[in-house]
C-alpha positions as a Markdown table, in Angstrom:
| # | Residue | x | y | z |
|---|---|---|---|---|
| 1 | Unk | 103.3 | -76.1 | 12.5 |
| 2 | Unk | 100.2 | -78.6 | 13.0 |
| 3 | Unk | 96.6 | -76.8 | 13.1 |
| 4 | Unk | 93.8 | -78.1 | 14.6 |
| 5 | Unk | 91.5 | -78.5 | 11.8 |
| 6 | Unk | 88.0 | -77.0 | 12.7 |
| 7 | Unk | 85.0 | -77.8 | 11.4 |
| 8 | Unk | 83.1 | -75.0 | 9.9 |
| 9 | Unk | 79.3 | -74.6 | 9.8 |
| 10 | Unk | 77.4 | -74.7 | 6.5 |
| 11 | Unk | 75.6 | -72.0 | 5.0 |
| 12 | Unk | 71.7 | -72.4 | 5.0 |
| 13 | Unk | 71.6 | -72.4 | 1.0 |
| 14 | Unk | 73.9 | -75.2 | 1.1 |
| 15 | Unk | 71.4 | -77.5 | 3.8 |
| 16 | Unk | 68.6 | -76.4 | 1.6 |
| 17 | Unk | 70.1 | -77.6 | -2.0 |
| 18 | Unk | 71.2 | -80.8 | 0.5 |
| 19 | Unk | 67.6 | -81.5 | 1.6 |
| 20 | Unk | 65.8 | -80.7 | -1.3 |
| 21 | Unk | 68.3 | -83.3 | -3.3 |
| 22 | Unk | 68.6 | -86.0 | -0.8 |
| 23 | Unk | 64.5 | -85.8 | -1.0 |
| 24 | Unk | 64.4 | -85.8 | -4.6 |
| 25 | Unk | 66.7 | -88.9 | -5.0 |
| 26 | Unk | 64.6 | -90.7 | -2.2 |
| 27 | Unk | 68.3 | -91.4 | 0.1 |
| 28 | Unk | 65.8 | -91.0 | 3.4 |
| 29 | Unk | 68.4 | -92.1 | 5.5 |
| 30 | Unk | 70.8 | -89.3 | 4.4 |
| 31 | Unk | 67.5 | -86.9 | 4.5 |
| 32 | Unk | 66.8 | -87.9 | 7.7 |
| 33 | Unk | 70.6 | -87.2 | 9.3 |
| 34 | Unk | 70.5 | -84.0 | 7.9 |
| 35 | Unk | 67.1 | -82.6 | 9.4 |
| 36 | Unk | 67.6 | -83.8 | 12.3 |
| 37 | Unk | 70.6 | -82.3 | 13.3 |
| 38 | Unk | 70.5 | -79.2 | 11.5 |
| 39 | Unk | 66.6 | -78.2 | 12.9 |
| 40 | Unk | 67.3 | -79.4 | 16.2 |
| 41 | Unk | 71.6 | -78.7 | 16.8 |
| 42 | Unk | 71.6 | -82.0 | 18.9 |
| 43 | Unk | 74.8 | -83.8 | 20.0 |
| 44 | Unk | 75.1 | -87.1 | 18.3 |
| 45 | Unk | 74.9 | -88.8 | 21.1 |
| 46 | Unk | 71.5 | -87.7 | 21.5 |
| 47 | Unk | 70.3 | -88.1 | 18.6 |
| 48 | Unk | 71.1 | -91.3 | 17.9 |
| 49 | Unk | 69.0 | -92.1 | 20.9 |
| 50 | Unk | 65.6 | -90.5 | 18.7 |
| 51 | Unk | 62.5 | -92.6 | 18.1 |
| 52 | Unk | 59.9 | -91.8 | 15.6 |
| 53 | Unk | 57.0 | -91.8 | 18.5 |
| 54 | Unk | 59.3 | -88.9 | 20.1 |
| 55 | Unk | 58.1 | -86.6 | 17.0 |
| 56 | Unk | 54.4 | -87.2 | 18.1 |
| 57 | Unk | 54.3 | -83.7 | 20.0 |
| 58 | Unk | 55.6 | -80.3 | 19.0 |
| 59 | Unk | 58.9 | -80.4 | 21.1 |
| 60 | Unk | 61.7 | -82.9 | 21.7 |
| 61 | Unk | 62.1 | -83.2 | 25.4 |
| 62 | Unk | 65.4 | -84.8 | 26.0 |
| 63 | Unk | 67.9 | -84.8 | 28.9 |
| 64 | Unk | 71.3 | -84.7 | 26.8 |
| 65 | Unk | 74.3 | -87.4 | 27.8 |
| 66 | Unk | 76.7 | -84.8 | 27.9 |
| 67 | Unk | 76.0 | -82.5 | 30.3 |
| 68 | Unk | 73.1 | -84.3 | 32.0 |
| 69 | Unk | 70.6 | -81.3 | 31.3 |
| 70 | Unk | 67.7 | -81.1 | 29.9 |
| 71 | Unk | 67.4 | -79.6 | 26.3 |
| 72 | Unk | 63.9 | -79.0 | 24.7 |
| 73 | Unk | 63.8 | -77.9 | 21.1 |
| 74 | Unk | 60.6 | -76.9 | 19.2 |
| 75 | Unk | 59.5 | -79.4 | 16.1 |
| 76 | Unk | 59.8 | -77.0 | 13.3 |
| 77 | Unk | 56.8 | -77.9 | 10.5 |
| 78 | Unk | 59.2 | -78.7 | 7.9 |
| 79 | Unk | 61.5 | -81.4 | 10.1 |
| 80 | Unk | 58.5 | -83.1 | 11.1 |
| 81 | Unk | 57.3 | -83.4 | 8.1 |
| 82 | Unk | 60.5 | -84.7 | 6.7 |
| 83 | Unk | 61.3 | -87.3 | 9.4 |
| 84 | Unk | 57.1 | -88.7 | 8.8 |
| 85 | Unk | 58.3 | -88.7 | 4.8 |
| 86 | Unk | 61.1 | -90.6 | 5.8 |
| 87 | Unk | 58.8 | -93.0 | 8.4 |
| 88 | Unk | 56.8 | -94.2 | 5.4 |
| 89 | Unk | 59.5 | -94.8 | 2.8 |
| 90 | Unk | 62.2 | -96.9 | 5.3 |
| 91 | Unk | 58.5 | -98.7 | 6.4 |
| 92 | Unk | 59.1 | -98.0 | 9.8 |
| 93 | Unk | 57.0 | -97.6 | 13.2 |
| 94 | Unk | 56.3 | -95.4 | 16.1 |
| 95 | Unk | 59.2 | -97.1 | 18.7 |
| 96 | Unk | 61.8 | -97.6 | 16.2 |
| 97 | Unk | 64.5 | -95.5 | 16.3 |
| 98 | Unk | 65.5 | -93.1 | 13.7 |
| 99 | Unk | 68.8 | -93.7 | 13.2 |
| 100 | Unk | 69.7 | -97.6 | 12.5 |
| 101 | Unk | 71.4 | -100.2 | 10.3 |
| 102 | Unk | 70.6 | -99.7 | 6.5 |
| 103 | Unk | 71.2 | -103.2 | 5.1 |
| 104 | Unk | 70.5 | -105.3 | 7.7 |
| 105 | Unk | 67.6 | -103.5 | 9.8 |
| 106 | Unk | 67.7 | -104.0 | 13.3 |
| 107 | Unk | 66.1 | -101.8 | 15.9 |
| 108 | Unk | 69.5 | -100.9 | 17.4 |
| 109 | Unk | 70.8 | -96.7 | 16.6 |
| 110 | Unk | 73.8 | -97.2 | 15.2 |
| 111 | Unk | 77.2 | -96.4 | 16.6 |
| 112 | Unk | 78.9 | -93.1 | 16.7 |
| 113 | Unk | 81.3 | -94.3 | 14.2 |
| 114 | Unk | 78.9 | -94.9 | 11.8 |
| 115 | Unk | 76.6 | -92.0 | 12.6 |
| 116 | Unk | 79.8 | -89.5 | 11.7 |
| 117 | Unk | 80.3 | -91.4 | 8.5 |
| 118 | Unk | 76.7 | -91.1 | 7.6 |
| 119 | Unk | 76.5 | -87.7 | 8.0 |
| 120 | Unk | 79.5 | -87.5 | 5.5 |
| 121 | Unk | 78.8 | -89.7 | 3.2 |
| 122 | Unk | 75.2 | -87.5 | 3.3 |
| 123 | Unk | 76.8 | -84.4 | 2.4 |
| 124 | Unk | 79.3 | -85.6 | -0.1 |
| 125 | Unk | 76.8 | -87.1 | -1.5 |
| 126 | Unk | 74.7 | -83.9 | -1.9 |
| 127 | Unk | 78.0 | -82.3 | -3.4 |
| 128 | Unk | 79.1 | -80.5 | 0.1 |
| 129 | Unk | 83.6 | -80.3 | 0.4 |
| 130 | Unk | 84.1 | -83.2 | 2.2 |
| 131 | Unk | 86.9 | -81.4 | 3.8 |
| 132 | Unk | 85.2 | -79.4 | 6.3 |
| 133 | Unk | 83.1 | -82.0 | 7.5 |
| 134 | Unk | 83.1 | -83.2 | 11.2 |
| 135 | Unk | 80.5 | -84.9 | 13.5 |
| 136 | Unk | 80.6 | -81.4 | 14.9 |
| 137 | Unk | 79.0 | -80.0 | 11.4 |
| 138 | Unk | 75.4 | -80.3 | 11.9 |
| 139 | Unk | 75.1 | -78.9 | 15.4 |
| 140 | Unk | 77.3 | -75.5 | 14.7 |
| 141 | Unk | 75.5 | -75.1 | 11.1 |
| 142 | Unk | 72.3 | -74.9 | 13.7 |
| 143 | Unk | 74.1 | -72.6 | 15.6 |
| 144 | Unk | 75.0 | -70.3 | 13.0 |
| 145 | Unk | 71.0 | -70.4 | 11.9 |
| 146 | Unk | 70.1 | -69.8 | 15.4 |
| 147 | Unk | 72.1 | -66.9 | 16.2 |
| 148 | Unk | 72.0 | -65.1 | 12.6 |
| 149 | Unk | 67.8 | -65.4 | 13.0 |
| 150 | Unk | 67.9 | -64.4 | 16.3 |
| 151 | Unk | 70.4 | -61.7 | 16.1 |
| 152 | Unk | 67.9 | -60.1 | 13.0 |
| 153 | Unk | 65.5 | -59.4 | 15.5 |
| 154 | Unk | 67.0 | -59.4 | 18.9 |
| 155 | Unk | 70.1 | -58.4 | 18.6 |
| 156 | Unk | 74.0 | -59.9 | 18.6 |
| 157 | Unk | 74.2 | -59.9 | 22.3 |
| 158 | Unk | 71.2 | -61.5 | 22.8 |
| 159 | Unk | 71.2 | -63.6 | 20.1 |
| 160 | Unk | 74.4 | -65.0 | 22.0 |
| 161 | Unk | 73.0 | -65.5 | 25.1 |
| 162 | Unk | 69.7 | -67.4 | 24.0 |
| 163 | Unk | 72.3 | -69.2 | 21.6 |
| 164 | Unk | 74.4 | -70.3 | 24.6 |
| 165 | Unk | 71.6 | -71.0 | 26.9 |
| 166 | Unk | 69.8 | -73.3 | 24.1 |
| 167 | Unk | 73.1 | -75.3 | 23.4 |
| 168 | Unk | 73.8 | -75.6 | 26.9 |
| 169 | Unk | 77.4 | -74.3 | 26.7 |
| 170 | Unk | 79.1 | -72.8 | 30.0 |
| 171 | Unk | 79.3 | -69.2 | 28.9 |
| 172 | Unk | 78.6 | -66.9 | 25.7 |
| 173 | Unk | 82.8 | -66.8 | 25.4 |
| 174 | Unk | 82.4 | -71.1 | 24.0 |
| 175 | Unk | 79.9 | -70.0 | 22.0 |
| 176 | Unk | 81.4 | -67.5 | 20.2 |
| 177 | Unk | 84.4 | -69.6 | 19.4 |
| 178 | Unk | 81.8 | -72.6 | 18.4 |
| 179 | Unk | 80.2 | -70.4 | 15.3 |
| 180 | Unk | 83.1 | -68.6 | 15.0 |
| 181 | Unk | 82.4 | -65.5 | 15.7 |
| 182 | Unk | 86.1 | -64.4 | 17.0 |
| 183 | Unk | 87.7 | -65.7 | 13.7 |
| 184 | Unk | 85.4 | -63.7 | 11.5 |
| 185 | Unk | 86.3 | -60.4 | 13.7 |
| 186 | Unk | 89.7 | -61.0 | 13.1 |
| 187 | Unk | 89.2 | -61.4 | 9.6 |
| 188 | Unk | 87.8 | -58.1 | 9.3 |
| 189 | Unk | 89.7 | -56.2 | 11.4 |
| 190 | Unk | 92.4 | -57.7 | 8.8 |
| 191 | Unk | 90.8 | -56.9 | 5.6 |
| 192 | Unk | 90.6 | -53.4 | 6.4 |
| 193 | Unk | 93.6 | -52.9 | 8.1 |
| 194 | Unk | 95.1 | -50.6 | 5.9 |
């Protein structure tokens, strides 16, 4: 029988040993990947689209490919000061975009092929199993951060329902199978069957 394999979210200790080790061995481009996606739970079809002048303000404003709506996102303190570390040390400016060629700069974002195997190479390089990652990983290890903050304080239900709204799935039901939610039920009910 063929499974689908499904990419798993990381656990926030792992993204925090990932950032503060890509930091410390200056690999800005890796850095970079990594913030961005897991602060903000973009598609990477939007973020490859990112300029540095777009971190000016205290939200990212974009309308997202995808589903053609429009997805704002608040500039956490710790991602803009990461992607302004990163400005300096690649020697970039204001309208270049974030995401680009490494050997041979150009001001181009790279493709979607490369972006993926960025994001990999990122992670195994910061010692994360290479066999759960996807281009998918970044955006649901946001929405696992998302949902366990917000359900601390708000609840699970709502938590879900802000979650869904802010990744702009259909209904709370997508959602829940994006983090995963159902499967960890099931495990549960499961474990303490007997």
């Amino acid at each position: 029988m063929n499974y689908k394999k499904t990419t798993k979210p990381l656990s926030w200790k792992e993204i925090k040993k990932a950032l503060l080790l890509l930091e410390n061995e200056g690999k800005y481009h890796f850095l970079q990947i990594i913030a961005v996606g897991v602060f903000t739970g973009y598609r990477i079809s939007d973020m490859r689209e990112l300029k540095y002048s777009d971190f000016d303000n205290d939200y990212l404003n974009i309308e997202e490919r995808k589903t053609s709506k429009q997805r704002i996102v608040k500039i956490v303190p710790e991602l803009k000061r990461i992607v302004q570390l990163c400005q300096i040390k690649l020697y970039r400016k204001e309208e270049h975009f974030l995401f680009v060629r490494t050997r041979f700069f150009v001001n181009q974002p790279i493709s979607k092929v490369s972006f993926i195997a960025r994001i990999k190479k990122a992670l195994n390089y910061a010692g994360v199993d290479g066999n759960r990652l996807s281009g998918h990983t970044l955006r649901k290890t946001f929405a696992l951060r998302y949902y366990q903050l917000m359900s601390e304080t708000e609840g699970d239900y709502r938590a879900l329902s802000e979650l869904s709204k802010q990744l702009n799935h259909s209904n709370t039901d997508v959602t829940r199978r994006y983090i995963g939610i159902e499967e960890k039920v099931i495990q549960n009910v499961f474990k303490n069957f007997y």
